[in-house]
C-alpha positions as CSV (number, residue, x, y, z in Angstrom):
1,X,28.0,26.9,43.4
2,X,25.5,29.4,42.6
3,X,27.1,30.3,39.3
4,X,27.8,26.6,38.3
5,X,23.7,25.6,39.0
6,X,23.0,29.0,36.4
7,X,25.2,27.8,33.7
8,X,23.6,24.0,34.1
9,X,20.0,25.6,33.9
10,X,21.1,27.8,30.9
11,X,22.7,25.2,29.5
12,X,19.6,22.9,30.1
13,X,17.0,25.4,28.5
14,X,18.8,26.8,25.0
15,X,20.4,23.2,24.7
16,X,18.8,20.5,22.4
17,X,17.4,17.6,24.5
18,X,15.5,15.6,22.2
19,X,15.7,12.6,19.7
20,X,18.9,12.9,18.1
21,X,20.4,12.4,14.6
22,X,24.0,11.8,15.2
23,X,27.1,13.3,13.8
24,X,28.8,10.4,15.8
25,X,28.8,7.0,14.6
26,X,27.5,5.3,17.4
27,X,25.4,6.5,20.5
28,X,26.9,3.3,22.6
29,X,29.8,4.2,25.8
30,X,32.7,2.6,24.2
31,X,35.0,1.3,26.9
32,X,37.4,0.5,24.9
33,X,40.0,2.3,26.3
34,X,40.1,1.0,29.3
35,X,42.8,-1.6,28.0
36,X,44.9,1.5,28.7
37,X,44.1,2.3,31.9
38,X,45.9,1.3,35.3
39,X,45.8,2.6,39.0
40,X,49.4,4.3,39.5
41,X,49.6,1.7,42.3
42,X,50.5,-0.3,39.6
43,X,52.7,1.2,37.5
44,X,56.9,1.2,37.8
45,X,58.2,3.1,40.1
46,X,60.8,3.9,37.1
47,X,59.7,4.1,33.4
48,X,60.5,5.8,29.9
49,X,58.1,7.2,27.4
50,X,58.3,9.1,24.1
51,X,55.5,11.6,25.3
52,X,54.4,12.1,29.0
53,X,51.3,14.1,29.5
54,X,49.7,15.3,32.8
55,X,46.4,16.0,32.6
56,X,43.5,13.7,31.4
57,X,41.1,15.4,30.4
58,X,39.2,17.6,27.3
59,X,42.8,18.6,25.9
60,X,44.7,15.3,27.0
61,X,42.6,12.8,26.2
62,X,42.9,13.5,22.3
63,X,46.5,14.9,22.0
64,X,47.3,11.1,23.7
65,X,45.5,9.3,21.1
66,X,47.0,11.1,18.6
67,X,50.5,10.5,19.7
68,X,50.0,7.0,20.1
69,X,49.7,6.4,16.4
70,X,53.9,6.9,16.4
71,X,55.0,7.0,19.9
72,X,54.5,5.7,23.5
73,X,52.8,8.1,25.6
74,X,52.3,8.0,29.5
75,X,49.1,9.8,30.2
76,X,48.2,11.2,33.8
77,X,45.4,11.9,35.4
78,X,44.5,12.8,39.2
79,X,41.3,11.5,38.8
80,X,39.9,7.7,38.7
81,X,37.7,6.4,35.8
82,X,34.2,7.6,34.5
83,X,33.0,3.9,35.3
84,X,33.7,5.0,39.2
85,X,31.2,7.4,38.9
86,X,28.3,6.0,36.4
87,X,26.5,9.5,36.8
88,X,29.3,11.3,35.0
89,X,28.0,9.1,32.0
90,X,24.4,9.7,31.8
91,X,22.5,13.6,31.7
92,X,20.2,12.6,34.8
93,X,23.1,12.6,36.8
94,X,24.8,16.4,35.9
95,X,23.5,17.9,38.6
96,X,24.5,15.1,41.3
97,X,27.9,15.7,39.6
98,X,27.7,19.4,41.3
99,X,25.8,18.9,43.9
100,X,27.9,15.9,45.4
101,X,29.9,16.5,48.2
102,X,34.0,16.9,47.6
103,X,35.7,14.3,49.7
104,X,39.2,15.0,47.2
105,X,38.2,12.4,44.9
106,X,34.8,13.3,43.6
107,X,35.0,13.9,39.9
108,X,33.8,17.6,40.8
109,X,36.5,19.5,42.4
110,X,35.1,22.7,44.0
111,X,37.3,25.8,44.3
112,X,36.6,29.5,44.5
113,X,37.3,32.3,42.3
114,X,38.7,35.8,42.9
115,X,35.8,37.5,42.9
116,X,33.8,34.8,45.3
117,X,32.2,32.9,42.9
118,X,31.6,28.7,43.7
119,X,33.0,26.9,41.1
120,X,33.9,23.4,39.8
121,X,36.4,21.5,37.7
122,X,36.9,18.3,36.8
123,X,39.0,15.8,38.6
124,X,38.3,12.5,36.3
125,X,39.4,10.8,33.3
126,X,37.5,13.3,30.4
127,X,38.3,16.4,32.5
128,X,35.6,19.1,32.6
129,X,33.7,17.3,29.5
130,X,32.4,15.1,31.8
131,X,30.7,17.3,34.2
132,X,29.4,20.3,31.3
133,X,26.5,20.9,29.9
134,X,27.4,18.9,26.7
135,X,27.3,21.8,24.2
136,X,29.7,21.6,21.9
137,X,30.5,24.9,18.8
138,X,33.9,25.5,17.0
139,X,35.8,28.4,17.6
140,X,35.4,31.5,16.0
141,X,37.3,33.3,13.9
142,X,38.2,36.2,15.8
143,X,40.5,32.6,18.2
144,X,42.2,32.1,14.8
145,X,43.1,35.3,13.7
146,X,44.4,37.0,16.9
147,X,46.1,33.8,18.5
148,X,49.5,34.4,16.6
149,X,49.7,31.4,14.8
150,X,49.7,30.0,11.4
151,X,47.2,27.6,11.3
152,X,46.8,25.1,8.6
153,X,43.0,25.5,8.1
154,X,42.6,22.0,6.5
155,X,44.2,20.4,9.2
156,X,41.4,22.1,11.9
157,X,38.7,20.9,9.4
158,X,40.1,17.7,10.0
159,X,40.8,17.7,13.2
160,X,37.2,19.2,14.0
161,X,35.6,16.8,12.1
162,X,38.1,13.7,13.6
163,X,36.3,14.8,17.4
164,X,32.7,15.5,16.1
165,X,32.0,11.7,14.1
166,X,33.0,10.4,17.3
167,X,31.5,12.1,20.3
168,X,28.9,15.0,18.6
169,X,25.4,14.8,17.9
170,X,22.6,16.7,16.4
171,X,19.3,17.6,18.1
172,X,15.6,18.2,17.4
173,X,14.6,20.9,20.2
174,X,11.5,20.2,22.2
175,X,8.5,21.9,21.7
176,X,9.3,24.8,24.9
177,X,13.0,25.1,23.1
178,X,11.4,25.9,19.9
179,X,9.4,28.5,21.3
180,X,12.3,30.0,23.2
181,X,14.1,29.7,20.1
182,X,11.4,31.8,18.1
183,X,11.6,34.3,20.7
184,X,15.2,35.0,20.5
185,X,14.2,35.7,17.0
186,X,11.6,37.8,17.8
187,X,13.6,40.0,20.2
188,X,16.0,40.4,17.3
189,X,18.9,38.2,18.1
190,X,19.5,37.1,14.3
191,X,19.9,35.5,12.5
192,X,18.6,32.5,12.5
193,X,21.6,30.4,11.5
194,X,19.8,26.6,11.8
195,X,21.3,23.8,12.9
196,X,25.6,24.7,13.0
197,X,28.3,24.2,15.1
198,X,30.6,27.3,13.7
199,X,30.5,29.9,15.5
200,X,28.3,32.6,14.5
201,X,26.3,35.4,15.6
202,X,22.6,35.3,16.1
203,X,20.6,32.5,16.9
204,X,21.2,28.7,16.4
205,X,21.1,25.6,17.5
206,X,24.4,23.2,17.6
207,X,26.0,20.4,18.9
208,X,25.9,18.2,21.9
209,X,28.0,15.6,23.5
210,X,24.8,13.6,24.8
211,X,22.9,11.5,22.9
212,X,19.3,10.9,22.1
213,X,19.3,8.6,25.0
214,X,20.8,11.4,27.2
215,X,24.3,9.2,27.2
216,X,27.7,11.5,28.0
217,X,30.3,11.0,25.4
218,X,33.1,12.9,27.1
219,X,36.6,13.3,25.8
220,X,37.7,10.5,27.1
221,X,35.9,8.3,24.4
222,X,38.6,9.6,21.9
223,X,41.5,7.5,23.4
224,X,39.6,4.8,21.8
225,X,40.8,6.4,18.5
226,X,44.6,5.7,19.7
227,X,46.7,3.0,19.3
228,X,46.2,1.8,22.8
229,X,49.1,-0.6,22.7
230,X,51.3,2.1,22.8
231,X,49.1,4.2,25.5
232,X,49.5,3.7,29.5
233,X,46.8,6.1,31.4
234,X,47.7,6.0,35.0
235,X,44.5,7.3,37.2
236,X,45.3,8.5,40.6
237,X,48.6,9.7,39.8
238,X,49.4,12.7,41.7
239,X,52.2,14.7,40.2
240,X,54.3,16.7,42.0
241,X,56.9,18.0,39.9
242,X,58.7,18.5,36.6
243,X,62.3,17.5,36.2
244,X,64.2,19.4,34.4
245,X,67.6,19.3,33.0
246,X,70.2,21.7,31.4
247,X,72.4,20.9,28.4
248,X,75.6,22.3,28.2
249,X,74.4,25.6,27.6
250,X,72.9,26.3,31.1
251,X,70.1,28.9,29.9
252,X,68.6,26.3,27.9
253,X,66.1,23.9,29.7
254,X,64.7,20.6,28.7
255,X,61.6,18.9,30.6
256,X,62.9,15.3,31.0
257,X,60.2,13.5,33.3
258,X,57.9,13.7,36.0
259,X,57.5,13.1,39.7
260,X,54.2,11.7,41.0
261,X,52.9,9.6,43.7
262,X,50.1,7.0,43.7
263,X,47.0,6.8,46.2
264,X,49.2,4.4,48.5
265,X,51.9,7.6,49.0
266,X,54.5,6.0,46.6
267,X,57.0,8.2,44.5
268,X,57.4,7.1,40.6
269,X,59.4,8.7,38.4
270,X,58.6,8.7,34.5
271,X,61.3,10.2,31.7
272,X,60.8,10.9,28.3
273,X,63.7,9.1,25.7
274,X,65.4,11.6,23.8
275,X,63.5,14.5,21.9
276,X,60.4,13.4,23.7
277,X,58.3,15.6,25.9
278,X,56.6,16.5,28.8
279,X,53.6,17.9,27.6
280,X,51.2,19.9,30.3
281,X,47.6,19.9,29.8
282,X,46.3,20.0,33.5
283,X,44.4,22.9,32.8
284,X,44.5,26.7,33.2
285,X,44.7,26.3,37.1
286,X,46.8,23.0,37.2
287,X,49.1,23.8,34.5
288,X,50.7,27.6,35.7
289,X,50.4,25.9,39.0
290,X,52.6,23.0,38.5
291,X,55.3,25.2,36.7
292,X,55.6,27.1,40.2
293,X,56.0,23.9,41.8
294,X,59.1,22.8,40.0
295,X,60.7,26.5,40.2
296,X,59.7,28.0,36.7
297,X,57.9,31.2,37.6
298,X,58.8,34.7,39.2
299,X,61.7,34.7,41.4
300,X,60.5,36.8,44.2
301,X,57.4,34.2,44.6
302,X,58.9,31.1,44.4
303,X,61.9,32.4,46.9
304,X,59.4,33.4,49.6
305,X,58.1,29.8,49.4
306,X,61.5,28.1,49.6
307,X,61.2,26.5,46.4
308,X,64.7,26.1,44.4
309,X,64.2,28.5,40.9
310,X,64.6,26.7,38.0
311,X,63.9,29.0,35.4
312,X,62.8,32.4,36.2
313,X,59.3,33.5,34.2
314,X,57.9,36.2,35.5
315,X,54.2,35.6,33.7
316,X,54.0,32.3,35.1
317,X,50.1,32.1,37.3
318,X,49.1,35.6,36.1
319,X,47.0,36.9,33.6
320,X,44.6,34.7,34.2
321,X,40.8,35.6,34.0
322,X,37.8,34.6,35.8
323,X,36.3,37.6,34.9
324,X,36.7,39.8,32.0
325,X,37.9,42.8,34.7
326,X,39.5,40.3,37.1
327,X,43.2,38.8,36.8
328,X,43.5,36.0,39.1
329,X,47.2,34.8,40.0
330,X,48.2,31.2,40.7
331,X,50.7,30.3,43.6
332,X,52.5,28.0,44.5
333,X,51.2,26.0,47.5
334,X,53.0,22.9,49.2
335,X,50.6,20.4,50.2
336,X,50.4,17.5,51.4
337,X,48.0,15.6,49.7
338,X,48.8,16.4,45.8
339,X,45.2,15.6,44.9
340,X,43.5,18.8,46.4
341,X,45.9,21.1,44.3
């Protein structure tokens, strides 16, 4: 916890906190989306999507709306709504967010890492983005160039700008912020690059998903930007395995639904219609861990836990860092309550 409370007190001091010119075009919570939204309680125990994706949060939220411009996409999320926990939504209430006892629903799931640390991450509709500090920079070049693929840069202009005249804003820094500012200077950490959000080195002030009124505008305000017609976001859906199936060529997989419950213990099942997908986005911890669950992962792992080996990938939970000198490993660990995974 200790670490967490450091990076909101970092986060607090070099981050802009004043009156705000936006980059968004409104400063007002948009609830829109919630024409999408439904307890799991009340979804079919059977259904059929083009697109299924687990995991509601800073990398599901937008990938839905975008998919729901063409296809019908089942999003879902272990968590309930920002509007079941109004302090998720305003900047007073961040560190409630981490302070706030985990009774397995709290938007603030608390874990530790490897190396002993107290952490959090999010377990709500907007993932993570609704329990940060709100500071918001694009990636830097050095992501581009070394990730091994060919990225269209117009594309991540637009897609950069699509998020930021939605959810970003621009700050004027208080009078203690300036002066913290100048002294970065001072102490040579230049240069002074103004007011960005690319990613640079030196010193500069950038962007923030609060707004002058210290409102949150999580991720979750970009499935308003969705067709939401042809968008279903189950919250407290608990998923507990992929199901796969093999074509007539056995060493070749296809992901063709999922298996959840709901908070009443009920099993749904959702497919995807031909060339759809199951697309993961629960996270670097939920993601690797939910491939072990439905047998994709090393052999020698999944065999010691009983579970049936779908696809053996011996990378599957490792390499994963908490710390720069640290790998932590994901397993594979039947419980019975889905929702503390």
């Amino acid at each position: 916890m200790a670490a967490a409370l450091l990076l909101f007190l970092l986060s607090y001091i070099l981050h802009p906190q004043l009156e705000a010119v936006a980059l968004a075009t409104s400063s007002d919570h948009d609830f829109s989306y919630m024409k999408s939204v439904h307890s799991a309680t009340d979804l079919p125990l059977e259904d059929v999507y083009d697109y299924i994706i687990v995991g509601g949060g800073t990398a599901g939220c937008p990938l839905a709306a975008t998919l729901s411009e063409k296809y019908s996409v089942l999003v879902l999320e272990r968590g309930s709504t920002p509007a079941a926990y109004p302090q998720v939504l305003n900047a007073n209430g961040m560190l409630n967010n981490l302070l706030q006892e985990d009774d397995g629903k709290t938007p603030a799931q608390r874990f530790v890492s490897k190396d002993g640390v107290k952490v959090v991450r999010g377990r709500i509709l907007g993932g993570t983005s609704m329990l940060n500090g709100g500071f918001f920079s694009r990636a830097d070049d050095q992501f581009y160039n070394e990730s091994g693929v060919d990225w269209d840069k117009d594309m991540v202009e637009k897609a950069y700008q699509w998020v930021e005249d939605t959810i970003v804003f621009s700050y004027n820094l208080s009078t203690f912020q300036s002066i913290l500012r100048k002294g970065l200077l001072q102490a040579g950490v230049g240069p002074d690059n103004g007011f960005t959000l690319q990613h640079l080195v030196g010193t500069k002030t950038s962007g923030s998903t609060f707004d002058d009124q210290g409102r949150r505008h999580g991720a979750v305000e970009l499935l308003n930007k969705g067709v939401l017609n042809n968008l279903r976001v189950a919250v407290e859906a608990y998923v507990e395995r992929i199901i796969f199936s093999s074509s007539n060529n056995a060493s070749r997989l296809s992901a063709t639904g999922v298996i959840y419950k709901d908070s009443k213990g009920r099993t749904h099942r959702a497919f995807v219609k031909d060339k759809g997908e199951v697309i993961l986005s629960a996270g670097a911890i939920g993601s690797p861990q939910l491939l072990l669950l439905s047998g994709v992962g090393p052999v020698a792992h999944l065999s010691s836990l009983h579970i049936p080996v779908v696809y053996s990938n011996p990378d599957v939970g490792n390499f994963i860092a908490d710390n720069p000198r640290n790998n932590i490993n994901i397993v594979a660990v039947r419980v019975s309550d889905p929702n503390s995974c």
